[in-house]
C-alpha positions in Angstrom: -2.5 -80.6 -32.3 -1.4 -83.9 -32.5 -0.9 -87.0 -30.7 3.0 -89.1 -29.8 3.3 -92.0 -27.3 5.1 -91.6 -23.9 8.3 -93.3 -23.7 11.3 -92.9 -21.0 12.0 -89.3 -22.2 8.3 -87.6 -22.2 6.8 -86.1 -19.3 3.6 -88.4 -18.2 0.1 -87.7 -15.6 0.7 -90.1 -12.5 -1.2 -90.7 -9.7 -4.6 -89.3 -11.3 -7.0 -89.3 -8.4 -11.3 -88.8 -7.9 -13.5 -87.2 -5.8 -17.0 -87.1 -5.9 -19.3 -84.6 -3.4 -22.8 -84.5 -4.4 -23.0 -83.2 -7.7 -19.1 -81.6 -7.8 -16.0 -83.8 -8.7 -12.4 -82.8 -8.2 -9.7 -84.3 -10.2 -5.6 -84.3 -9.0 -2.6 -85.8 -10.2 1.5 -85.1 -10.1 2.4 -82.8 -12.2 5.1 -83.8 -14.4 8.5 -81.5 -14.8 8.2 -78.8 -17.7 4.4 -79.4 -18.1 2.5 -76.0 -17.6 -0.7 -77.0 -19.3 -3.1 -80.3 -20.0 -6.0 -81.4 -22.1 -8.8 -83.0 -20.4 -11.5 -85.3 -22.1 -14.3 -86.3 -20.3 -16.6 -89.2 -22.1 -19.5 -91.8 -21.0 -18.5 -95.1 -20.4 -22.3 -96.7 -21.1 -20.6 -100.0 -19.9 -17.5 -100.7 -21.2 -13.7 -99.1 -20.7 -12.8 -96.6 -23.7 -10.5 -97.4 -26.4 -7.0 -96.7 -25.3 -5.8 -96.0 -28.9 -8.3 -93.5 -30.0 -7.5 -90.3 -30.7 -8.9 -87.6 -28.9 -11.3 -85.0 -30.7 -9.8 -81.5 -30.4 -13.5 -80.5 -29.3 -14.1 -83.3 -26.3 -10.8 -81.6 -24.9 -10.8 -78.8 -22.2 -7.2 -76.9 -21.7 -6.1 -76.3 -18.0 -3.0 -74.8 -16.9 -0.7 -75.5 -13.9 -1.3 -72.0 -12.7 -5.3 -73.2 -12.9 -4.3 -76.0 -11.0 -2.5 -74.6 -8.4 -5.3 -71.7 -7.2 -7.9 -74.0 -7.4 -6.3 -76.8 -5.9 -7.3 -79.6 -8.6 -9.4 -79.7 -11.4 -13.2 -79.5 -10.5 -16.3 -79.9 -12.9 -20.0 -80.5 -12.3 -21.1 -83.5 -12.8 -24.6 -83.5 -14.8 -24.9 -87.2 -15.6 -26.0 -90.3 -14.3 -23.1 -93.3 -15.1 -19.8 -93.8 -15.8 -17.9 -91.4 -17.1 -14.2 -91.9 -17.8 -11.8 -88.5 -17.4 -8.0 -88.6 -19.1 -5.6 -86.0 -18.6 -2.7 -85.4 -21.3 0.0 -83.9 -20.7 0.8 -81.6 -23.6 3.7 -80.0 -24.8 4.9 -77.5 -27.4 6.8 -78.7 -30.2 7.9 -77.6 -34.1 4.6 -79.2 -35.1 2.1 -77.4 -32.9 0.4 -78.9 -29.5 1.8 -82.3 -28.8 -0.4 -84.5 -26.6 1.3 -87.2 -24.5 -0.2 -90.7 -24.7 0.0 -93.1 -22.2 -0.5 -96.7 -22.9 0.0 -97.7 -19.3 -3.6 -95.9 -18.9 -2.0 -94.0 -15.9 -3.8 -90.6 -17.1 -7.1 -92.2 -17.4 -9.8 -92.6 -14.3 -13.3 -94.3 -14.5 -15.9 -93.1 -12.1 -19.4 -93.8 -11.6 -21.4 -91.1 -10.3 -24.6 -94.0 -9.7 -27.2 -95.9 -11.5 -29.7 -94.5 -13.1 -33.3 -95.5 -12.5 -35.6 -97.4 -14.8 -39.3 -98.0 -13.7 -41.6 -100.4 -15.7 -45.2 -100.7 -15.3 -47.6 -103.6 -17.0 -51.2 -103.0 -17.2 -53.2 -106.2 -17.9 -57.0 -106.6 -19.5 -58.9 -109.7 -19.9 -62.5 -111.0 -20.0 -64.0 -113.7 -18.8 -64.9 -115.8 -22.0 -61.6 -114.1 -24.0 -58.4 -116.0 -25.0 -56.4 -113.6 -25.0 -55.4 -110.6 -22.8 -54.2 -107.2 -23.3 -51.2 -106.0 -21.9 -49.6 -102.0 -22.0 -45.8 -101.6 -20.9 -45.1 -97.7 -18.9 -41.7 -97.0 -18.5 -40.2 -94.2 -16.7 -36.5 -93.6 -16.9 -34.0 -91.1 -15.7 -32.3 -90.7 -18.9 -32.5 -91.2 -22.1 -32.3 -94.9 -23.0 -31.5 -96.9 -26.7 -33.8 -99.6 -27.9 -31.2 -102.1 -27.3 -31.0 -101.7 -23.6 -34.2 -103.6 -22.2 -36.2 -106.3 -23.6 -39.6 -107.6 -22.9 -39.8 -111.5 -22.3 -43.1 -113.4 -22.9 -43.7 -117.5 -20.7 -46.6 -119.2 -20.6 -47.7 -120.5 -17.2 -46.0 -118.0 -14.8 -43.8 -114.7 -14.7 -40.4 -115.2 -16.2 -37.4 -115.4 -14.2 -34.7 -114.2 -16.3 -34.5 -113.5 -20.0 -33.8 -116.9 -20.8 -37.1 -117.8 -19.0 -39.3 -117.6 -22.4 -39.6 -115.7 -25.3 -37.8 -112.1 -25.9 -39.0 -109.9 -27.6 -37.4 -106.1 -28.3 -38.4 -103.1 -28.1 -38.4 -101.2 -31.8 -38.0 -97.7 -30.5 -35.8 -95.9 -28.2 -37.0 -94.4 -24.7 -36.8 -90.6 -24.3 -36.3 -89.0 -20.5 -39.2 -89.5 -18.5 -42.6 -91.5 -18.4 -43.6 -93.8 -21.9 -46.3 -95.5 -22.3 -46.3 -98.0 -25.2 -48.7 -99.5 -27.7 -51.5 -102.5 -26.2 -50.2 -105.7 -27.0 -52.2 -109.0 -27.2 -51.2 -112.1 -25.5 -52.4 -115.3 -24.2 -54.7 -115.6 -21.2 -51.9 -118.0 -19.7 -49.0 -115.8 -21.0 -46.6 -113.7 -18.5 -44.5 -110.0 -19.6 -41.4 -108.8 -17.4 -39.2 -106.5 -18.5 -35.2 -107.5 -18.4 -32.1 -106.2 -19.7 -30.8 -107.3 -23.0 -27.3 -107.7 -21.5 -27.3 -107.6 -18.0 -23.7 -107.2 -16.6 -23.0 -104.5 -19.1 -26.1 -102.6 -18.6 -26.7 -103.6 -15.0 -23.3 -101.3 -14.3 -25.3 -98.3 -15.2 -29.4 -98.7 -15.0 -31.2 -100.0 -12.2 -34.1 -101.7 -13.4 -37.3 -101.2 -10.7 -40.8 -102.7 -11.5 -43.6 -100.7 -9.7 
């Protein structure tokens, strides 16, 4: 299997077309002339549009054949994960070399969805006493889905709750957040000090978690 660029004299996908109802998704598109079969990838997004220049893994790609096509009336698939997910359709063709997959730099046989935010819930528990300088704080987050340490941050200001993460100190977190409820280590701060939990990058991760204090 290999990969060659559309030009004016391969067949190509066009108007590549989504729909999502509840938890099924149904993919269609114009078939193009002397195409009996595609490949179809379907990857995360996390955020940012995929490479158009990469070359597909023969193992991220499902085969489906016109014949498929035509008795099911599209191309549907079960959608198991929270985000955006980004599904391309190659055309494929057989030539002296094996399985030729079509590229399209236009981007034509490529679709983002989002099939919604996932949730992030954040928690802080605070301890003090009266003649004590410091405080004790302990973060509980509950998430969805799995998240990467780089996603949130934790920002520290003295005098009142932060407003954004530029609103004091940041601070990351060191390890990542599995699937459901964590509860992390007690840390100590100043009797004055404020925690709130913000995204390290906002308008990229904002596309795909919803952050929710409780």
């Amino acid at each position: 299997m290999h990969v060659i660029n559309a030009d004016s004299t391969t067949p190509v996908i066009r108007e590549l077309t989504y729909k999502i109802d509840e938890d099924r998704c149904t993919l269609r598109w114009l078939w193009p002339d002397g195409v009996q079969a595609v490949y179809i990838q379907r990857a995360p997004v996390d955020g940012q549009q995929l490479q158009e220049e990469e070359a597909p893994s023969p193992s991220s790609l499902k085969l489906y054949t016109k014949n498929e096509y035509k008795a099911n009336n599209g191309y549907h698939e079960r959608i198991d994960k929270i985000g955006r997910l980004s599904y391309t359709v190659y055309a494929s063709l057989n030539t002296d070399e094996g399985i030729a997959l079509i590229h399209q730099p236009d981007g034509r046989n490529r679709i983002l969805m989002s099939t919604g935010k996932a949730r992030i819930y954040y928690s802080l528990r605070q301890s003090s006493g009266w003649f004590k300088r410091y405080k004790t704080v302990q973060i509980q987050v509950t998430t969805e889905v799995p998240l990467a340490k780089d996603v949130l941050c934790y920002v520290k200001k003295q005098g009142g709750s932060p407003v954004n993460k530029e609103d004091g100190t940041v601070y990351p977190f060191v390890e990542s957040f599995v699937a459901g409820k964590t509860v992390l280590p007690i840390i100590e701060v100043g009797k004055d000090d404020y925690i709130r939990l913000f995204f390290t990058d906002g308008r990229h991760y904002g596309q795909v978690y919803e952050l929710i204090p409780e």
